[in-house]
N, C-alpha and C positions, 0 to 999 in steps of 0.2 A: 504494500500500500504506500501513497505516498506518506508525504510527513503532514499533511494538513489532516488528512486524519487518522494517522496514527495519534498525531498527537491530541486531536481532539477526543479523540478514544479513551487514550492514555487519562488523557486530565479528567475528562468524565468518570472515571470508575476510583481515581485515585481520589478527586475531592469530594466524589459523591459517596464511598466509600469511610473517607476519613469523618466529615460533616454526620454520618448518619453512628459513627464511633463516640462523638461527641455527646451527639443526642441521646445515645443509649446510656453513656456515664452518666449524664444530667438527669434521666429518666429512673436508673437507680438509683442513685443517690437521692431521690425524692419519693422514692418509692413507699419507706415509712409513712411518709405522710398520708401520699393518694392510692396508695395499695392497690395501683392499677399499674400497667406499662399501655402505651397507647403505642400498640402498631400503626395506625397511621400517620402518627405523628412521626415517626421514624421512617418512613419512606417518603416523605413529603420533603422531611431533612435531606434522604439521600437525593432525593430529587433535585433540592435547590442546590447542595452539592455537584452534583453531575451536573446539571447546567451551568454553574459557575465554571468549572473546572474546564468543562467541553467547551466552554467561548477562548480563558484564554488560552486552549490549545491551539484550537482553531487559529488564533490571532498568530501564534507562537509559530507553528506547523506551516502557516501561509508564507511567514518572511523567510522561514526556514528552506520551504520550496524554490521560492521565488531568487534567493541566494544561489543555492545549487544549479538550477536553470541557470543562471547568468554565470556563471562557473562555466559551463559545458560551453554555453556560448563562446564566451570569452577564448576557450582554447578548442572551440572544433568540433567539439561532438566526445564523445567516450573514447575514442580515437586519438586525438587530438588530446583529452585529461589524461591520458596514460602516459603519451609523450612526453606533458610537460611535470607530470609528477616524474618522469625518469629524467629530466634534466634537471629536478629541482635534488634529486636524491646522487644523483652525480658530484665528483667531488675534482671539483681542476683546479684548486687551493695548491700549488707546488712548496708551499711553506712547511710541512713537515715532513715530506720526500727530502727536502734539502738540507733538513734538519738531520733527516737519519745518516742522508753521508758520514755529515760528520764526527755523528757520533761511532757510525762502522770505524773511523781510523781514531777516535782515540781508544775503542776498544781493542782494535788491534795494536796499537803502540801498546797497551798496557797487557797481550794477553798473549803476542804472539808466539812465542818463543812454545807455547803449550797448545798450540791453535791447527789443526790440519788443515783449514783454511780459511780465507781472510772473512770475516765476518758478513753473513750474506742475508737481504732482506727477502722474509717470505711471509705468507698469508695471501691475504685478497686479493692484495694493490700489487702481486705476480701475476694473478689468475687474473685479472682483470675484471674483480667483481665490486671493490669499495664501493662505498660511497660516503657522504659526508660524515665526519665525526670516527670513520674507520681508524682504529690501532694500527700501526708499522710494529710486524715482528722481526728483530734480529736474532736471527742465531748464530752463536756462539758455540764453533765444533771443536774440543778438545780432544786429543790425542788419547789413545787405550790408557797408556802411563801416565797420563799427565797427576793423576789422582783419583780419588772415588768422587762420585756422583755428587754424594754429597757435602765435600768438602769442597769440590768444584763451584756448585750453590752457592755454597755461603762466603768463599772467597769474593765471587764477582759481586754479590750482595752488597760484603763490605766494601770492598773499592766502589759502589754507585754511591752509597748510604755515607761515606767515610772521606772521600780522596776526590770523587768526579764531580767538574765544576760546568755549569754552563748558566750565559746569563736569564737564559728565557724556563730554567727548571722551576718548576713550582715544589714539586715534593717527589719522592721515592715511596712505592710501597712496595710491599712483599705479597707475591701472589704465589697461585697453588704451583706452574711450573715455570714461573716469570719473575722478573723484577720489574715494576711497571714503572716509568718515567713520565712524569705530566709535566707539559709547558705550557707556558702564556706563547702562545702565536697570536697574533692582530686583535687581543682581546679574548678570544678562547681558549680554552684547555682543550691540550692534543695528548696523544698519548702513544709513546714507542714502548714496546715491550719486548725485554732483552731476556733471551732464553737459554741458558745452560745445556749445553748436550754436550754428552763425550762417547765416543764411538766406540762401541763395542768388540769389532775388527777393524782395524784401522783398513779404511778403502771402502767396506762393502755396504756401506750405508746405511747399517741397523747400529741406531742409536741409543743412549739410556736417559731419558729423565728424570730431573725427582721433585718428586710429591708431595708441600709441606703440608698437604690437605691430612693423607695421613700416613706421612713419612716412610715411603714407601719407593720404591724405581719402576719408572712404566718405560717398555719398548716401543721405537717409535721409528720410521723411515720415512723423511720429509721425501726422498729421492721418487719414492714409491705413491705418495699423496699425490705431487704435484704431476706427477705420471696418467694418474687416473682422471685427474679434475683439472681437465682440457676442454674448454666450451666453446661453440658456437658463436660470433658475435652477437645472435637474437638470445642464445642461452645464457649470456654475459647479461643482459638487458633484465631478462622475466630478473634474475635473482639479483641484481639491483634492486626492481622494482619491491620483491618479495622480502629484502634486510630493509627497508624501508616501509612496507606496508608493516610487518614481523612493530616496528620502532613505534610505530601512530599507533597501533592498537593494542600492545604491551604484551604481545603475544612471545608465550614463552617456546622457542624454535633456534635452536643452535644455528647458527650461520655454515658450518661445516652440514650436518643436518639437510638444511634448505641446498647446498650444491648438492649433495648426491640425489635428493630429490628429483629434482630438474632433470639431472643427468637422467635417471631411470625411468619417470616419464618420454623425457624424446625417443627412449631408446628402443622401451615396449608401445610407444602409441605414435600414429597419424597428427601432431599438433598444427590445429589450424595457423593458417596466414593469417598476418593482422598482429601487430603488439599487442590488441585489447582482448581479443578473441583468444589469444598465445596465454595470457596470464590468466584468466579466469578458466582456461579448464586446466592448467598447471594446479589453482587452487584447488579444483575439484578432484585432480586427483589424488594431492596431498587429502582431502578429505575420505576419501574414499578408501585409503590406503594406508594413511599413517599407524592406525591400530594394527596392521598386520603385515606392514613389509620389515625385512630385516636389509639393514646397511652394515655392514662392515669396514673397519677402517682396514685399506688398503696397505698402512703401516705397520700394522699387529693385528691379526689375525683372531686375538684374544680381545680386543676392543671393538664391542658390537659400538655401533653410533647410533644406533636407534635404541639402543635401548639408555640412552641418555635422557628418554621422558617417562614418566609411571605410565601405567596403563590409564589412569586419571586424570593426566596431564595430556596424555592422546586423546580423548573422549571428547575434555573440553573443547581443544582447539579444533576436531572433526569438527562437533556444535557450531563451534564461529563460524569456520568454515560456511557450513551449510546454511545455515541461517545468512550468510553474509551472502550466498550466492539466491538464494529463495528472494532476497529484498530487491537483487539487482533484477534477476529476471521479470518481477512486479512493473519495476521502475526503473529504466537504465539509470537516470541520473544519482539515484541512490549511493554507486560507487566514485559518489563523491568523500563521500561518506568514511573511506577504508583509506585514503591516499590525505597524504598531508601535500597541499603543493602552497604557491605564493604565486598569486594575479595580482 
């Protein structure tokens, strides 16, 4: 439905509801007295209730609608909103790509000597999926001998925490297999996240992590990740689109997660033409599938990635999902709704 009356719906049962909650406290509480309850007088309540409530929905749901229209407008049609939510979610800020340089060489001035090689940037902003607000991971590959896992950790720890200066640092923290560095860039806080790994066989690319979550060593092959999660330029776009929809709607969905998704929809289905048509049945079939596909990290074997959500935590975001695709098909301009953009 639209939003005029939804929401006029909405405010009807909410204040005709609440108004007639009123009435009945007032009606018991007087009860002693007149040792009566007067049901009509309690649906009369819900009455003026629901018509108050349903006017200003009504009012609320109109400007609401009339917003959204001029939204679509403004950028094209639904077509045209997907676009410019994926240009708004896009990120061509080069202020902390240039930042990470230079933190790769003073990490390597301080680390080389134990380093198999020079410190090298990976995550999203490899794959070519960031978008705004996206972390830079650096990794940090230490040699078999260099030391244990965990003394590794907490060396690079202290030398960020203890000895490493720059002027745009705001703070250091300690994360489960990182050390997270936040900067002031142009007014915002960025964030590079330097990661410890020491290689297991020196060459073959299985690495060791470790865990302050709960101190522990996880096996891990970035060689082998980045291997696998190779995209399309449109497959680059939807999960833009989808770590930016995942942000507006607070939806709990791993960014590692959302690639393989992607991936294993194009791979098992026909995805229409069209960006707009491309993401809404990607969402449908994260909907359709999340309770019951399995992903595996390509890195270990032993680390499912789906089972990174409860089975409750699946259910919910199926619901969004589905709910979220039921409102558009009602109403196209509804998926105004799911996308944060700026006109």
């Amino acid at each position: 439905m639209n939003k005029t009356i939804k929401y006029a719906t909405n405010g009807a049962l909410i204040f005709g509801i609440g108004n007639a909650l009123l009435n009945s406290f007032k009606q018991l509480n007087n009860q002693e007295k007149t040792n009566s309850f007067n049901w009509s007088e309690l649906l009369r309540a819900f009455g003026k209730g629901a018509l108050l409530g349903g006017a200003g929905g009504l009012a609320i749901g109109a400007i609401k609608d009339n917003d959204m229209t001029n939204i679509l407008m403004a950028t094209g049609g639904t077509a045209g909103f997907v676009k410019e939510a994926l240009n708004n979610y896009t990120d061509n800020d080069l202020s902390l790509p240039k930042k990470a340089e230079k933190i790769q060489k003073k990490l390597y001035d301080e680390f080389n000597e134990s380093l198999t090689e020079y410190p090298s940037i990976n995550g999203s902003i490899i794959k070519g999926t960031a978008i705004q607000n996206s972390d830079i991971d650096i990794q940090l590959k230490f040699n078999k001998d260099a030391d244990s896992i965990e003394n590794i950790r907490n060396n690079v720890e202290y030398y960020l925490k203890d000895s490493f200066y720059d002027r745009n640092l705001i703070k250091v923290r300690s994360q489960n297999h990182s050390v997270g560095l936040v900067f002031d860039l142009k007014g915002e806080e960025k964030r590079i996240d330097i990661v410890p790994m020491r290689e297991i066989e020196n060459g073959k690319g299985d690495t060791y992590l470790y865990s302050t979550k709960n101190y522990s060593i996880k096996k891990t092959n970035t060689q082998k990740q980045i291997s696998k999660l190779k995209f399309t330029e449109k497959q680059k776009q939807i999960i833009k689109l989808l770590k930016g929809w995942k942000i507006a709607n607070d939806l709990n969905l791993p960014s590692v997660f959302i690639e393989h998704l992607v991936l294993r929809a194009f791979v098992n289905n026909s995805v229409p033409h069209g960006l707009d048509n491309a993401l809404l049945f990607i969402i449908e079939y994260i909907a359709n599938n999340i309770t019951r596909i399995k992903i595996v990290d390509p890195g270990n074997t032993n680390n499912i990635i789906s089972e990174c959500l409860t089975i409750d935590e699946k259910e919910k975001l199926q619901n969004f999902c589905f709910s979220m695709l039921d409102e558009i098909v009602i109403d196209k301009k509804n998926i105004v709704d799911y996308f944060s953009i700026k006109v």
